[in-house]
C-alpha positions in Angstrom: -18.8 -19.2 11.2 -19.8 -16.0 13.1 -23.0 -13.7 11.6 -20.0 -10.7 10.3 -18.2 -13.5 8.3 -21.1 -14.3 6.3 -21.8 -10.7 5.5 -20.0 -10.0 2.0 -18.3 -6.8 1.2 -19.7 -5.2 -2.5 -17.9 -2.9 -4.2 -21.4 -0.5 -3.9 -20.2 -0.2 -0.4 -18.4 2.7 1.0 -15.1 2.4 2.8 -16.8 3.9 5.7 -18.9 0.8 5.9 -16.5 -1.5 4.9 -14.3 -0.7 8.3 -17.1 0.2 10.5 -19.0 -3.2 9.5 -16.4 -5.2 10.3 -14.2 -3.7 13.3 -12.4 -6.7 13.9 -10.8 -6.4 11.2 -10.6 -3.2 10.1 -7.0 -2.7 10.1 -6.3 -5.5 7.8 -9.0 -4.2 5.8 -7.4 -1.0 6.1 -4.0 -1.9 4.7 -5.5 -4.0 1.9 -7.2 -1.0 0.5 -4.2 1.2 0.7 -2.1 -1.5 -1.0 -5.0 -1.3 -3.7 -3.8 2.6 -4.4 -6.6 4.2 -1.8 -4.4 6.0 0.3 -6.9 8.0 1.5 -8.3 5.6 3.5 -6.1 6.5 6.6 -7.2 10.3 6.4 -10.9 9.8 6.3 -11.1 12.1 2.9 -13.1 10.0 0.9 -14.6 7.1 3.6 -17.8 8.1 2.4 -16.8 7.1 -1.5 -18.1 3.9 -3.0 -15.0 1.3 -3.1 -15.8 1.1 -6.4 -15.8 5.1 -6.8 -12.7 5.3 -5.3 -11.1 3.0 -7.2 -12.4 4.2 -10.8 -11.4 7.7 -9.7 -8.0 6.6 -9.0 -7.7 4.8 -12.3 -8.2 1.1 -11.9 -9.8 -1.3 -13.8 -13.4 -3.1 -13.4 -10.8 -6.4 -13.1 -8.8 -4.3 -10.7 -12.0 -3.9 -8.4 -13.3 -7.4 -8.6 -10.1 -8.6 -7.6 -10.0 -6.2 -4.3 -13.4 -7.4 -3.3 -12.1 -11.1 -3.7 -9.1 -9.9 -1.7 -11.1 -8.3 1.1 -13.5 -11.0 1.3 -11.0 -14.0 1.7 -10.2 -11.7 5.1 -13.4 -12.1 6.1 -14.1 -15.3 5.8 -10.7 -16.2 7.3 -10.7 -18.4 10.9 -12.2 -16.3 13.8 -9.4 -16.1 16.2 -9.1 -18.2 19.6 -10.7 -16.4 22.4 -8.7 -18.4 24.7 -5.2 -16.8 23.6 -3.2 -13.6 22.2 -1.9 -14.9 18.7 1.0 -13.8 16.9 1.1 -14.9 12.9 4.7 -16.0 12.4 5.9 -13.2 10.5 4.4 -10.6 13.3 6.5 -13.0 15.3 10.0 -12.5 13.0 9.5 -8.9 12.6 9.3 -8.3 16.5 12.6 -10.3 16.9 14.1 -8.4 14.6 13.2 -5.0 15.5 14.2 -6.2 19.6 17.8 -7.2 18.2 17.9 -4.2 16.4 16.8 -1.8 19.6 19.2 -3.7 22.2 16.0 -5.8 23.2 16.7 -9.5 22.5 14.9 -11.6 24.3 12.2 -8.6 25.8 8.9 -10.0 25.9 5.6 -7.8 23.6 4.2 -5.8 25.6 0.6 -5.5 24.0 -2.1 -3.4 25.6 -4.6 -0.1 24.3 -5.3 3.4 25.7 -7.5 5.7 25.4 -7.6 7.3 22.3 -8.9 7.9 18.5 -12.1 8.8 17.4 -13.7 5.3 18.5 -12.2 5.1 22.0 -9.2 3.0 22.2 -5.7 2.5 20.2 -3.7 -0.5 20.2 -0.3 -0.2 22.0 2.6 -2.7 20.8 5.5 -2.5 22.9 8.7 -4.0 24.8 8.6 -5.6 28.3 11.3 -6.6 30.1 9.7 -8.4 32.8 5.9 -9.2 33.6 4.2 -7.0 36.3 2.5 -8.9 39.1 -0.8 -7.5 36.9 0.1 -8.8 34.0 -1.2 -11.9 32.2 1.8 -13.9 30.6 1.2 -16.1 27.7 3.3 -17.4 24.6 3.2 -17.6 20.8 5.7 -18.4 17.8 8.5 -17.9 20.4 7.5 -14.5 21.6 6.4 -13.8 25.1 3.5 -12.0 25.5 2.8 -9.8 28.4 -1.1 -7.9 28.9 -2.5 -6.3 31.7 -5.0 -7.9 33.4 -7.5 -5.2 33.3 -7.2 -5.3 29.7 -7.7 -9.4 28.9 -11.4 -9.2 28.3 -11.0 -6.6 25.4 -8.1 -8.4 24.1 -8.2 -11.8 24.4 -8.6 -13.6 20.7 -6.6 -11.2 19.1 -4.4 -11.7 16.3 -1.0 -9.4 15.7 0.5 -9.7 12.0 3.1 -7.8 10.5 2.5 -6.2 7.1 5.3 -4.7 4.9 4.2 -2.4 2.5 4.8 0.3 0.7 1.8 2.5 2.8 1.3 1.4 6.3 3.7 -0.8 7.1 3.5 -2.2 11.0 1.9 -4.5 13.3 -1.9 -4.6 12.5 -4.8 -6.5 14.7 -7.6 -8.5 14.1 -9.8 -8.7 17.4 -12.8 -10.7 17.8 -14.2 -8.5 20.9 -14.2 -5.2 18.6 -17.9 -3.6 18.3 -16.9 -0.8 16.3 -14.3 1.2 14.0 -13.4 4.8 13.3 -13.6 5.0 9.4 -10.1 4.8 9.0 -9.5 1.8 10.7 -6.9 2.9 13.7 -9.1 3.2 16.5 -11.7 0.8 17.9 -14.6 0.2 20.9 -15.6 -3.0 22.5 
């Protein structure tokens, strides 16, 4: 188990240090608060807040709280991605096959890269490809080609794509091992 798995997340914590302590997951960590009733957390109002601040100020329960710190934990101590691979979790996996029938794009490959961008340096980019680049690394999970340049592998090798569907901040979210830090929001990263 890596050194940021056995670090525990207290609800004397602020959400700022929540999602810059652990920037490999941050986005999941992200959408679980949101789906908690912060909704702030995207707009970097209140990441300097206590979790548990922000979630008696928005009217939840001792119990309510106890159970998001369970919640966000069980993320943490979840198994550290394969470096050796780009994984996506089977319902990431469904939702892209859906959305590529929807647009016309059956049988595209993801197209999965970042850019320049956010407050911490780089943005994820999920995308349609319909044929690998001579610069592009090809590799395959749950059914779904995936295509990433190679000047990008280092960075995102050993990440994770899942698909969350929720009410706030529904979409593709990423857990990457190589991730040194997050913008307090969660949307941007560094390596």
């Amino acid at each position: 188990m890596s050194e940021q798995a056995t670090q525990k997340i207290s609800k004397e914590m602020t959400i700022a240090e929540i999602l810059e302590g652990f920037p490999y997951q941050s986005q999941r960590l992200a959408q679980i608060l949101t789906n908690a009733g912060l909704h702030c957390v995207g707009c970097g109002a209140a990441t300097w807040e206590t979790l548990e601040g922000g979630m008696l100020g928005h009217g939840k329960t001792e119990a309510e709280i106890d159970d998001l710190v369970d919640k966000l934990n069980r993320l943490l101590e979840e198994e550290i991605p394969n470096f050796d691979t780009i994984t996506l979790t089977p319902r990431a996996a469904k939702k892209f096959k859906e959305i590529a029938i929807e647009d016309g794009k059956e049988g595209f490959a993801l197209r999965f890269g970042d850019t320049a961008g956010g407050c911490s340096g780089f943005t994820y980019i999920i995308d349609f490809s319909e044929c690998a680049a001579e610069d592009d690394l090809v590799l395959e999970s749950e059914g779904v080609e995936i295509h990433v340049k190679k000047t990008m592998v280092k960075r995102l090798m050993g990440s994770v794509i899942d698909y969350v569907d929720a009410l706030y901040g529904a979409g593709f979210k990423i857990a990457n091992p190589n991730v040194k830090s997050s913008c307090g929001c969660g949307t941007s990263q560094n390596y």
